[in-house]
Backbone as JSON, one array per atom type, in Angstrom:
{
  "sequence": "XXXXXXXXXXXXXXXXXXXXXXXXXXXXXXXXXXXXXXXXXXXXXXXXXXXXXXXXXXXXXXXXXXXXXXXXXXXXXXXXXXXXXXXXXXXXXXXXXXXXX",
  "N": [[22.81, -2.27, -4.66], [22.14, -4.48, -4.67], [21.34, -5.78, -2.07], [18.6, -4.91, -1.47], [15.8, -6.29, -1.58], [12.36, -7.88, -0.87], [11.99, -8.05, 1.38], [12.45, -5.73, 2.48], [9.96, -4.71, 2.74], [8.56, -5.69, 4.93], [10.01, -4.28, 7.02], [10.02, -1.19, 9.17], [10.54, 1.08, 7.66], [10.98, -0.01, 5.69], [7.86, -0.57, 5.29], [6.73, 2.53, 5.11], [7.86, 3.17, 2.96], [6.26, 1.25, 1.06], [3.86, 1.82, 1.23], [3.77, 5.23, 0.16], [4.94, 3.84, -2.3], [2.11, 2.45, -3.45], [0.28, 4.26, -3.06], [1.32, 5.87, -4.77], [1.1, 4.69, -6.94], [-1.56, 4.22, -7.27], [-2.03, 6.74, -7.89], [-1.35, 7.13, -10.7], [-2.2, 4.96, -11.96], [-4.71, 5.88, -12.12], [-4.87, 8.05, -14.26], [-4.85, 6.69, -16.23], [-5.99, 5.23, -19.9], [-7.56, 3.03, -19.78], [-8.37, 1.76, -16.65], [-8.59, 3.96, -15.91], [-10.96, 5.45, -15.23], [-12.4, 3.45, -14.13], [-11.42, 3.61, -11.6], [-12.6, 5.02, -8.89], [-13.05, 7.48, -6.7], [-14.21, 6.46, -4.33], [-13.27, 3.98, -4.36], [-10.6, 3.79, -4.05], [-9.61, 3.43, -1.43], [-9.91, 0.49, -0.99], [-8.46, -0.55, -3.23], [-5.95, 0.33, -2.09], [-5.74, -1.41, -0.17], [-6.16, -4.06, -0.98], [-3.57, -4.23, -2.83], [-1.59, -3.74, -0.81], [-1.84, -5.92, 0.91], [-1.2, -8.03, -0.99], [1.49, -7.23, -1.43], [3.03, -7.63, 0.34], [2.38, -10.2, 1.23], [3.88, -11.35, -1.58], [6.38, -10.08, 0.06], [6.64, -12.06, 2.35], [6.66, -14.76, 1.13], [9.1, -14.56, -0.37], [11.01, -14.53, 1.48], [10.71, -16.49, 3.05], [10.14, -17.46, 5.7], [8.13, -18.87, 7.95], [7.23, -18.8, 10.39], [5.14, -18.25, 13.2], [5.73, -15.81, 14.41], [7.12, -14.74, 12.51], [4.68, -14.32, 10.51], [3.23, -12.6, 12.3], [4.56, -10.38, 12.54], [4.02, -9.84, 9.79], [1.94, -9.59, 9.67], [1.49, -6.75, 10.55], [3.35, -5.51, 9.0], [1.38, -5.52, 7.43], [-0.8, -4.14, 8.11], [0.24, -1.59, 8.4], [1.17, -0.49, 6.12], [-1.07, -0.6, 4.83], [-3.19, 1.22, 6.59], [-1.24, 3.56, 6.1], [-1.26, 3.94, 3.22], [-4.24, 4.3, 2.62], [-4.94, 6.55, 4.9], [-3.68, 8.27, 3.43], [-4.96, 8.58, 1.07], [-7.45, 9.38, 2.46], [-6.73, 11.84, 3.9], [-6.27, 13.47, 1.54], [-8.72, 13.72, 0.46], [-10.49, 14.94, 2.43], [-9.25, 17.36, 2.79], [-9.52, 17.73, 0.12], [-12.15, 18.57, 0.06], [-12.9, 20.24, 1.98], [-11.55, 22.58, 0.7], [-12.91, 22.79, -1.75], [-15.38, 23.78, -0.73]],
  "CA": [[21.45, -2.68, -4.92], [22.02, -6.51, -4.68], [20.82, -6.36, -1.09], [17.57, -4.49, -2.26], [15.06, -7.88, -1.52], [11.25, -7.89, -0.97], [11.74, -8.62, 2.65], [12.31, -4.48, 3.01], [8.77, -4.32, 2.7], [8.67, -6.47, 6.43], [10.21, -3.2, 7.74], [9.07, -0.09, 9.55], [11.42, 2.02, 6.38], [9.86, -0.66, 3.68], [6.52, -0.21, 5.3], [6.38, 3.38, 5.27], [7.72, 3.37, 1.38], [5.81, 0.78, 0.36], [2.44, 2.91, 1.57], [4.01, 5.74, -0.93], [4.62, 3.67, -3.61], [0.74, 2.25, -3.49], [-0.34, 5.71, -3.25], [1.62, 6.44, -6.1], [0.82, 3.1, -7.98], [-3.2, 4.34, -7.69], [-1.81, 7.74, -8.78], [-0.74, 6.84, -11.74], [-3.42, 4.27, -12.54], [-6.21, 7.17, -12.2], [-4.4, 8.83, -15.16], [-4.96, 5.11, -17.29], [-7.68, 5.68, -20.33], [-8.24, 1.68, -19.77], [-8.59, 1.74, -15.8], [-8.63, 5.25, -15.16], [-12.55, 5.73, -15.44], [-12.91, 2.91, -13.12], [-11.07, 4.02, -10.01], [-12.97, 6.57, -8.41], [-12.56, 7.86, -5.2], [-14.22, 5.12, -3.22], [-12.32, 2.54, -4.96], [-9.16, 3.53, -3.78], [-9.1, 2.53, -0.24], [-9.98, -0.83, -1.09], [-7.57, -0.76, -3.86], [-4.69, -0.09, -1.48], [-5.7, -2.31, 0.79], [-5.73, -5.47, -2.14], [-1.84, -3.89, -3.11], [-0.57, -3.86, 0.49], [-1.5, -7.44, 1.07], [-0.22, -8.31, -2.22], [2.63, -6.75, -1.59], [2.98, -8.3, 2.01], [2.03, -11.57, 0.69], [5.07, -11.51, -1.94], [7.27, -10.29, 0.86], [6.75, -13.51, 2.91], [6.85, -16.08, 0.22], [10.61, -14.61, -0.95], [11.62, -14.72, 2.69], [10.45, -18.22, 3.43], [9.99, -17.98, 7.18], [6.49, -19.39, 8.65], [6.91, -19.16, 11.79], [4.01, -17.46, 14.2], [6.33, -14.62, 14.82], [7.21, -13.67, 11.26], [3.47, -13.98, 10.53], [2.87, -11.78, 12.84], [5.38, -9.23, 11.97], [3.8, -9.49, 7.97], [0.36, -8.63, 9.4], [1.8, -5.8, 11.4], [3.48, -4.71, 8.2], [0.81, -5.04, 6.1], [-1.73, -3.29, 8.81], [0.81, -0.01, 8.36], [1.03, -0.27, 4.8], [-2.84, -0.13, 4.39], [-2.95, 2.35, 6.95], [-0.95, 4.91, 5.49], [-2.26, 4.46, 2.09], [-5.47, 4.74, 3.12], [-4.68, 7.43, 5.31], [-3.29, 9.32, 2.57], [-6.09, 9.14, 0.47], [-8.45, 10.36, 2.94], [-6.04, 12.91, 3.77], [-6.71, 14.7, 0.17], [-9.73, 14.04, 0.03], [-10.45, 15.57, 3.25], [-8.78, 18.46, 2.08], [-10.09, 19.04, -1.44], [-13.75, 18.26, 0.07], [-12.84, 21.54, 2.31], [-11.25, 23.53, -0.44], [-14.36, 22.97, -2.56], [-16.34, 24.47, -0.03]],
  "C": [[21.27, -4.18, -4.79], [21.58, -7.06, -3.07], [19.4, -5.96, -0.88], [16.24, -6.32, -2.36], [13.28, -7.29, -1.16], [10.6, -7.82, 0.43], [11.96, -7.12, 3.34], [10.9, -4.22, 3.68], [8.46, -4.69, 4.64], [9.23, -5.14, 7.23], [9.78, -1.77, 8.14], [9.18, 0.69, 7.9], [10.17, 1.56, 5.16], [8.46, -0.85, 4.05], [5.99, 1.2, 4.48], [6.38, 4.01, 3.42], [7.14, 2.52, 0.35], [4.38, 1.42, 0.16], [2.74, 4.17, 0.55], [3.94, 5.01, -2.09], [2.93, 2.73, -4.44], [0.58, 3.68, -3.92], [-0.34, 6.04, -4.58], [1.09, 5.46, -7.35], [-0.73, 3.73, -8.34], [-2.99, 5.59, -8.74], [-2.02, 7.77, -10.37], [-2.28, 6.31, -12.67], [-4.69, 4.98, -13.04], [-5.51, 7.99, -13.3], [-4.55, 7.83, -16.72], [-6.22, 5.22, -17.91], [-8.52, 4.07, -19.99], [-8.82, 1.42, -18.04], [-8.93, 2.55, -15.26], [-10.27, 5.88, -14.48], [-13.16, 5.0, -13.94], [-12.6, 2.66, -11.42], [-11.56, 5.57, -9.55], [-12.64, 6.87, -6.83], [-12.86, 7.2, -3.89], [-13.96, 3.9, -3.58], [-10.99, 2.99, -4.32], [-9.28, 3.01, -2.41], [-9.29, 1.11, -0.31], [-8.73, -1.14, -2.3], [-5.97, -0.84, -3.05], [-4.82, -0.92, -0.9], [-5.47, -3.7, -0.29], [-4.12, -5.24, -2.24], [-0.98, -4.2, -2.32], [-0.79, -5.27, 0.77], [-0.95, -8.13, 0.02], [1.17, -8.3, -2.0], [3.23, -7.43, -0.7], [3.6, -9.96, 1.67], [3.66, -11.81, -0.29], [5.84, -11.49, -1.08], [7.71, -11.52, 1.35], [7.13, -14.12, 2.22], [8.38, -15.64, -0.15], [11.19, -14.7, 0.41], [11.39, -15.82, 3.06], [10.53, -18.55, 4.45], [8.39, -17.62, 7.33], [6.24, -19.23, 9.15], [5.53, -17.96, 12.18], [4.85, -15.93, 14.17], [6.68, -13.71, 13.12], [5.61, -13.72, 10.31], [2.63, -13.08, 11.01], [3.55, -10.04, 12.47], [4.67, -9.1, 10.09], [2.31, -8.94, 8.27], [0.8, -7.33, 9.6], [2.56, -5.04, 10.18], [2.36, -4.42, 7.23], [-0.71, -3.86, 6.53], [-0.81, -1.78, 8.58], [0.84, -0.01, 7.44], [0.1, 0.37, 4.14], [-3.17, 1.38, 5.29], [-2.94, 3.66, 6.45], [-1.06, 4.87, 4.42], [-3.18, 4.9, 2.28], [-5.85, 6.27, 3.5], [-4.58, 8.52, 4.19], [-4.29, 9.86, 1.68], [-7.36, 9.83, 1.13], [-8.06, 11.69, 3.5], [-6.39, 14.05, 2.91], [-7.57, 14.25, 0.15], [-10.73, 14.48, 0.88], [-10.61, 17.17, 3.09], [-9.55, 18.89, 0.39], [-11.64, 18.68, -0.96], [-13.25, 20.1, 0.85], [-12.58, 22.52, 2.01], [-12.18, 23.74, -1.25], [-15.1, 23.99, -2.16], [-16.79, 25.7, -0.01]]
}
């Protein structure tokens, strides 16, 4: 675990599980009697999207490269991050709008 760093997130892997653990992060939150009320279902895509650049944003700053190229690579992670949160939530809610039905 001591190679376990922030700079996963910069990767396709630590993209794809950082987009789960958002997901799961809202999960959770929507179960909160202090926040829970106030995430409704068109709050979350904007909510992941704040998390994944957050998240992004930390990455960079513990990695401490500037350059154009790893700037580019942190949008490019943080554009898949949001993504597939996003994604996910309109996913189910896709789905339970057609299950309703």
């Amino acid at each position: 675990m001591e190679d376990l760093t922030f700079a996963v997130v910069l990767t396709a892997a630590g993209a794809t599980a950082s987009a789960a653990l958002i997901t799961g992060l809202i999960a959770i939150a929507k179960q909160l009697v202090v926040i829970g009320p106030w995430i409704q279902a068109d709050r979350e895509p904007t909510i992941a999207f704040v998390l994944s650049a957050l998240l992004v944003a930390v990455a960079v700053v513990s990695v401490g490269v500037f350059t154009p190229a790893a700037l580019f690579a942190a949008f490019l992670a943080w554009f898949g991050i949001a993504q597939i949160a996003m994604g996910v939530h309109d996913t189910v809610k896709s789905a339970t709008t057609r299950g309703s039905a």
